[in-house]
ZAKE-693035 format. One line per 8 residues: number of its first residue (from 1); their letters; for each residue x, y, z of C-alpha. Coordinates in steps of 0.25 Angstrom, whole numbers. Layout:
NUM	A	X Y Z; ...
//
This chain:
1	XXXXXXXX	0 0 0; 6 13 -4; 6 23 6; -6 35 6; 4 47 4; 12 39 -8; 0 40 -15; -1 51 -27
9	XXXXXXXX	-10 60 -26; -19 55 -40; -19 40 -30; -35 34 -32; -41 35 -18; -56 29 -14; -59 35 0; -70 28 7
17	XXXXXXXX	-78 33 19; -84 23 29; -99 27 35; -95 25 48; -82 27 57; -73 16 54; -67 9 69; -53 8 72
25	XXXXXXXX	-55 -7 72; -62 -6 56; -51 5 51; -40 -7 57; -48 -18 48; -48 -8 37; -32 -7 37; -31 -21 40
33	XXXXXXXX	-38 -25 27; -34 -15 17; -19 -17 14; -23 -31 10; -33 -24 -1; -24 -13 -5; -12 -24 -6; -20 -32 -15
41	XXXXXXXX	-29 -21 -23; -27 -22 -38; -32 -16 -51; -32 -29 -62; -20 -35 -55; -12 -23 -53; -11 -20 -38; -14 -7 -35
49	XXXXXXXX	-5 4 -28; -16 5 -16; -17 11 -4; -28 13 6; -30 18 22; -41 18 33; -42 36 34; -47 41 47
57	XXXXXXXX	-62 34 53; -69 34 40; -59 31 28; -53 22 19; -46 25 8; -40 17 -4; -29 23 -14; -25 20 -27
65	XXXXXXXX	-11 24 -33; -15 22 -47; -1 25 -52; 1 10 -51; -12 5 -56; -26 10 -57; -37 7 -49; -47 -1 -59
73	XXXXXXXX	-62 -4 -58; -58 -20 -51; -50 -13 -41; -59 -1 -37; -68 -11 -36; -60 -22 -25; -57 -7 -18; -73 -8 -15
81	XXXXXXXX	-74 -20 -12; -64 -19 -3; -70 -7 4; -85 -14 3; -79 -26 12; -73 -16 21; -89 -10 21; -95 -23 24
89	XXXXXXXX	-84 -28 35; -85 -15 42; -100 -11 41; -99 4 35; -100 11 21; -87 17 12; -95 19 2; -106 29 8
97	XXXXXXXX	-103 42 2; -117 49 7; -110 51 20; -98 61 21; -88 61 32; -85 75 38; -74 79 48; -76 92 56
105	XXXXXXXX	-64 91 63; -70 85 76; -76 72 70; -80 66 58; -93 64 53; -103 60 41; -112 67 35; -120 69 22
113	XXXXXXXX	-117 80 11; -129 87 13; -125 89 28; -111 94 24; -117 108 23; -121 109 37; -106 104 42; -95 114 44
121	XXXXXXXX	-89 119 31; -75 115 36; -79 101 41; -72 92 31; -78 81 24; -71 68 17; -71 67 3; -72 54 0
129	XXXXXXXX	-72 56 -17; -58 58 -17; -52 50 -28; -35 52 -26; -27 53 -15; -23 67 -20; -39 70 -18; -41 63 -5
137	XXXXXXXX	-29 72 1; -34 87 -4; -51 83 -3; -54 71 6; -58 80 17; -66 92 11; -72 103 19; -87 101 19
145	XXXXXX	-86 116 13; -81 111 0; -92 102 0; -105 114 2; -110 125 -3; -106 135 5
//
C-alpha cells in the first residue's frame, strides 16, 4: 500500500460516509480487513497502486494512483462489493448520501441539505464527491457557506 502523502494530486479517490459513528472496535475491524483487499485489488489482472484509511469517526476512503494502472469497470465494481460486505457485517450505510455530516468545531453532526441553511455559515461540511486526492485536500471539508444562498 502506497503511503496517502506519495500520492499525486490527480490519484482516483472514493470517499465514503457511514450513517452512523463507526466504534473503536468496528474502525479496528476496518483496518484489519482492508490491507488484505487493497494488496489483492486489481484492474484485468494488473494489481492496482492502492491505498485506503479509516478518517476520523465516520470515513473510509479508497485511492487509486492510476499512474500505474486504471481503475476499470471490474475493479470499481469489487471496490463495492467490498464496501457492501463492510455494510452488512457492521450494520450502517456508506452509500446514503441524503445525510451530510457537519462539523461546527464542538461536535460532529448529520443533517439534510435543506437544513444547512439554518446551521452556522462557518460550520463545515464533508464533501463526500471529491474524486482525486488533489480535491479531497483543497474541498472535502466546505463551509456550509459555500453550499447556500446567502
Amino acid at each position: 500500500m502506497i503511503p496517502f502523502d506519495q500520492l499525486p494530486d490527480n490519484a482516483r479517490l472514493w470517499s465514503y460516509q457511514a450513517d452512523r459513528k463507526l466504534t473503536a472496535t468496528e474502525k479496528a475491524w476496518i483496518e484489519e480487513v482492508l490491507p488484505p483487499f487493497l494488496t489483492e485489488w486489481a484492474a484485468h489482472g494488473a494489481k492496482l497502486n492502492a491505498y485506503g484509511a479509516v478518517l476520523g469517526d465516520y470515513h473510509l476512503i479508497l485511492v487509486v494512483n492510476e499512474d500505474q494502472a486504471n481503475a476499470s469497470g471490474c475493479s470499481i465494481d469489487s471496490s463495492v462489493r467490498f464496501i457492501k460486505h463492510l455494510e452488512k457485517e457492521l450494520g450502517l450505510s456508506f452509500f446514503n448520501r441524503l445525510k451530510m455530516l457537519v462539523d461546527n468545531g464542538e461536535q460532529e453532526f448529520f443533517t439534510s441539505y435543506a437544513e444547512l441553511d439554518k446551521l452556522d455559515r462557518d460550520a463545515m461540511v464533508y464533501n463526500n464527491m471529491v474524486m482525486t486526492v488533489g480535491e479531497w485536500k483543497h474541498s472535502w471539508k466546505v463551509p456550509v457557506s459555500d453550499l447556500v444562498n446567502n
